[in-house]
C-alpha positions in Angstrom: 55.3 46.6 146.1 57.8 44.8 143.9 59.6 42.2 146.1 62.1 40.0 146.5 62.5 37.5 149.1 65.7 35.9 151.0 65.2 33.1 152.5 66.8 29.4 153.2 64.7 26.8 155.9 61.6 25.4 156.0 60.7 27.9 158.7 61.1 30.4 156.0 58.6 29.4 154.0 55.6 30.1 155.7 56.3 34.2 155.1 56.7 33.3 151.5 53.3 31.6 151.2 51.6 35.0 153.1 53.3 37.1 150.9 52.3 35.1 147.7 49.2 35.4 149.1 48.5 38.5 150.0 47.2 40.0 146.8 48.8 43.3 147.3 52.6 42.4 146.6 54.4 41.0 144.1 57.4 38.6 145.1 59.3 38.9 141.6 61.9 36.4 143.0 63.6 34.9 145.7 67.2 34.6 147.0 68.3 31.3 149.1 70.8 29.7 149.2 72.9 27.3 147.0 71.9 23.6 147.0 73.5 21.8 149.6 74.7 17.8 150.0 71.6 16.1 152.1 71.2 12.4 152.9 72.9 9.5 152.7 74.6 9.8 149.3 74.7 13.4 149.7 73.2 15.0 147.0 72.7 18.2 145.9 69.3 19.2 147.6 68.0 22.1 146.9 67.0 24.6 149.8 62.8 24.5 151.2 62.3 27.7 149.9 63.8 26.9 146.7 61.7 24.8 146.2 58.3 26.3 147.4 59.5 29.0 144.6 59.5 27.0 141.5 56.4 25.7 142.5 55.1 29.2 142.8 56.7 29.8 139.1 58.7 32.5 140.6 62.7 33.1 139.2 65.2 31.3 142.0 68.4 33.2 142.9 71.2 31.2 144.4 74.3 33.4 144.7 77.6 32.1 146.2 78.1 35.3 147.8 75.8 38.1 147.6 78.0 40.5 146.7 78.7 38.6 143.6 78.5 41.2 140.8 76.5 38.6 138.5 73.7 38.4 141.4 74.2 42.5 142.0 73.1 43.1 138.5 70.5 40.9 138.4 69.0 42.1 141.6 69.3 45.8 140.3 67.3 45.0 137.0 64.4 43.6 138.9 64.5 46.4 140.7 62.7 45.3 143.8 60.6 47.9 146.3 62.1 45.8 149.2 63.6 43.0 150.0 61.9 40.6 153.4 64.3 38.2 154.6 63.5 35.4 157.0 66.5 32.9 158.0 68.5 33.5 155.0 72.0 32.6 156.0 74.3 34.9 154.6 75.5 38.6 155.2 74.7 41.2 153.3 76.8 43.7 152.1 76.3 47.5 151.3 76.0 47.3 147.8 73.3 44.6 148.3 71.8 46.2 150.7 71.4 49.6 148.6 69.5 48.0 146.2 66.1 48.2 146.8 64.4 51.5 147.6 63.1 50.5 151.2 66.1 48.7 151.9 66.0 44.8 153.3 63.6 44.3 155.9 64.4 41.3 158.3 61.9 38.4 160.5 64.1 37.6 163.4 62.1 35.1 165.8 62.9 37.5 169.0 62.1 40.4 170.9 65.0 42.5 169.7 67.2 43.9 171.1 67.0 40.6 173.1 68.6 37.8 171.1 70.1 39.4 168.5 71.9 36.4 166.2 71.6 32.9 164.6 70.0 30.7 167.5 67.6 33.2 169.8 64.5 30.8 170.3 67.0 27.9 171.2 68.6 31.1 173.7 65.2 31.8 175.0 64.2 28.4 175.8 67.3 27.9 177.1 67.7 31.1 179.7 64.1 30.4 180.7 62.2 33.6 179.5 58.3 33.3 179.8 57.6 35.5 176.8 59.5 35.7 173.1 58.2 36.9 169.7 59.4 37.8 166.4 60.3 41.2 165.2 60.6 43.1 162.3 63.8 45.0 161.6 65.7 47.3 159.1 68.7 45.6 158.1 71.9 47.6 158.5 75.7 46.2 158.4 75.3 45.6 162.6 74.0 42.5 163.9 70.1 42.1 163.8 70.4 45.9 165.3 68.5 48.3 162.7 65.6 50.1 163.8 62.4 47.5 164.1 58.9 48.0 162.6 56.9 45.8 164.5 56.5 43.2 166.8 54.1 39.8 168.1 54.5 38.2 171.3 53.9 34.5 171.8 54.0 33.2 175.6 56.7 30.1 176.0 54.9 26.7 177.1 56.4 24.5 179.6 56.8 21.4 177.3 58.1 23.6 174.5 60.8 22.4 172.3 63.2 24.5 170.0 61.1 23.3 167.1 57.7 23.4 168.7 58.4 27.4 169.5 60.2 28.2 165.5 57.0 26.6 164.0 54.3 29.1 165.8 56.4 32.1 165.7 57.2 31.3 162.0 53.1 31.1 161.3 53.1 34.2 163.6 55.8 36.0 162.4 54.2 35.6 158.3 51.3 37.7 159.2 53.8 40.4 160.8 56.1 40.5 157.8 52.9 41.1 155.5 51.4 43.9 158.1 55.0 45.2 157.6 55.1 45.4 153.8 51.8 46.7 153.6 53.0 49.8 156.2 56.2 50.8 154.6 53.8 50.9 150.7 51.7 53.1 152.5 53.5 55.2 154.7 52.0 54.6 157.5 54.8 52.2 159.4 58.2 54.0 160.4 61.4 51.8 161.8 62.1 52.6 165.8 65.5 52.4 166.5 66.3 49.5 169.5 66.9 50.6 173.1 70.7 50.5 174.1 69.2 48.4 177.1 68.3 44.7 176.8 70.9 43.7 174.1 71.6 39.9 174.3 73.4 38.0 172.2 72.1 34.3 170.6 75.4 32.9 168.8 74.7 29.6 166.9 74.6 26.3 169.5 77.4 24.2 168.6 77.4 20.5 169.7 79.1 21.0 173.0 76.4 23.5 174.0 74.4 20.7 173.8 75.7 18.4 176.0 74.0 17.7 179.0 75.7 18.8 182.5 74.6 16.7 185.2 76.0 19.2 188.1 73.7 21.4 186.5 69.8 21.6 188.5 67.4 20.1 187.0 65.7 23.3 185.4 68.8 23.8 183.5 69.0 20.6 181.9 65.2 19.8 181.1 66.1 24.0 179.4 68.9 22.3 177.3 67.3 19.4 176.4 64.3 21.6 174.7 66.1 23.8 173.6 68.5 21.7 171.6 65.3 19.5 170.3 64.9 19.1 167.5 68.7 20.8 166.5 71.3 19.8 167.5 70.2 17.4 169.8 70.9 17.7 173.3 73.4 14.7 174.2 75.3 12.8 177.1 77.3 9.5 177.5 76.7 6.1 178.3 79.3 2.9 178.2 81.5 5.7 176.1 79.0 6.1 173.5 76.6 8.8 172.9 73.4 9.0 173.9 70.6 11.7 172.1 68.2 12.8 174.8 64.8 13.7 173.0 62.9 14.5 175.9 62.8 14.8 179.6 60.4 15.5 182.4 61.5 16.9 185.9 61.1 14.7 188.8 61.1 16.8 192.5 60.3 13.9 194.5 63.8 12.1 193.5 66.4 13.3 195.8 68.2 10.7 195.9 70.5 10.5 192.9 73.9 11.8 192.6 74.3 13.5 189.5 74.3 11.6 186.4 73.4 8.2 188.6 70.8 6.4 186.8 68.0 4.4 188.6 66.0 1.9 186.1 62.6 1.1 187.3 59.9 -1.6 185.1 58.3 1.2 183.3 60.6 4.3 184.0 64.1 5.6 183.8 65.5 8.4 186.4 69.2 10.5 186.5 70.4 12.5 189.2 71.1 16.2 188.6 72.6 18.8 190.8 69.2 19.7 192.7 67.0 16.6 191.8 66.1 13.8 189.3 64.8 13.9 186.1 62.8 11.3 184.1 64.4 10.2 180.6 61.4 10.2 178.6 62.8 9.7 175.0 66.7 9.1 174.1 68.5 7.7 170.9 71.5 5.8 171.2 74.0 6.0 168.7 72.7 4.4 165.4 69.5 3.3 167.1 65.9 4.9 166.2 64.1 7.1 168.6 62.7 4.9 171.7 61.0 5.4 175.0 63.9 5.5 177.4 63.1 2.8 179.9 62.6 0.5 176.8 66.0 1.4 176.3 67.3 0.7 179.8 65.5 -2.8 179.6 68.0 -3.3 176.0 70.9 -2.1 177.8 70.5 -3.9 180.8 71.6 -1.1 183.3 73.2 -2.1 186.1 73.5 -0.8 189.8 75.7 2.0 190.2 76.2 3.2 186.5 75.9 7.2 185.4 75.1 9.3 182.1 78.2 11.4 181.2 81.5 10.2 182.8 
């Protein structure tokens, strides 16, 4: 088939690079989106996918909007089979969405209908499911709830981060969205529609999501803390300042700590939590580099009776 790929993140690109290499399809172009300030100086960058497409030699659309009649006649001249779409970052509208004969067909890194929305492995690491996956769907005008195609599964690890999970399912998920193009050429893969049953939402974590709750048990926050790692960065407060907590490791035998009370021993660094302690494995204070956290609490020179978050 004739395609055209949508796509913005890094996690994107790993579908691109199955589809280019697939042998059976050919990816006439791509969509992403417009460059974007990045850095320091905060210049124009443009987006992963982007880039992996000019090195591919393959024509880079970066509409504004999609339903910008410049990018809706361009579209309709290359006249695309069907359009995948992995982490694109933009709705699309009707007329868009009319385009291609087999319509848009969307990666989404869950089990739909759980999940449905921007954030849903951050959601499932942070609700504690055992078991995500990636799906792929039909896209209508609803939210991430058009009929789905096909499935994987991937079990959920208990050191997983947000960014340890999106990297295997984005490897995982490639091989689906090929096995997905090559069902709808040949007519052998028809969209189900989703269940009414088992819809959950997965709205984008903004920065106060992240921030840690020490009243909270433990479970929850060493949940938070992976899945706000690597983005946005699960966070507290110490002397007034923030402070980035990378990682975290639960504790059971530390009882004692109120929450957010912070005991500093030679070569490790405890907090209190509702239910019990936690180890601080990894933090960043403000304008500091990454750094194993009792290193830290040696710099700062905790004292007895200070707390995380207050």
């Amino acid at each position: 088939m004739k395609l055209v790929f949508a796509g913005t993140p890094e996690v994107a690109v790993p579908a691109l690079d199955a589809l280019l290499a697939s042998g059976r399809h050919e990816v006439a172009a791509v969509v992403t989106r417009p460059d974007a300030p990045a850095g320091r100086g905060r210049r124009l960058v443009a987006s992963p996918v982007a880039e992996r497409a000019e090195e591919a030699g393959i024509e880079v659309l970066k509409p504004e909007r999609p339903r910008d009649p410049e990018f809706l006649e361009r579209l309709t001249r290359i006249a695309p089979d069907c359009c995948p779409v992995v982490a694109y970052g933009a709705l699309l509208p009707r007329p868009a969405l009319d385009i291609p004969a087999h319509g848009w067909v969307n990666l989404h890194f869950s089990l739909l209908p759980a999940w449905r929305g921007a954030a849903p492995v951050q959601h499932s690491l942070m609700a504690g499911d055992e078991i995500t996956g990636a799906s792929t769907f039909l896209i209508e005008e609803g939210l991430d709830s058009g009929p789905v195609y096909g499935t994987v599964t991937e079990r959920i690890r208990p050191t997983d981060t947000s960014g340890d999970l999106l990297t295997r399912l984005a490897f995982a998920g490639s091989g689906l969205l090929v096995a997905t193009m090559d069902g709808i050429e040949d007519g052998t893969l028809k969209a189900v529609p989703q269940p009414a049953e088992g819809v959950t939402l997965a709205p984008k974590i903004t920065v106060e999501d992240a921030r840690i709750d020490w009243n909270a048990p433990a479970l929850r926050v060493d949940r938070v803390v992976r899945g706000c790692t690597p983005a946005p960065g699960a966070w507290t407060t110490f002397r007034g300042e923030r402070l980035k907590l990378i990682q975290v490791a639960l504790a059971p035998q530390r009882t004692d700590l109120a929450p957010g009370a912070l005991a500093a021993g030679k070569n490790d660094l405890h907090v209190g939590t509702g239910s019990h302690a936690v180890e601080l494995l990894w933090v960043q204070a403000q304008g500091k580099k990454p750094m194993r956290a009792a290193d830290w609490a040696r710099g700062v020179r905790i004292t007895e009776g200070e707390t995380l978050g207050h």
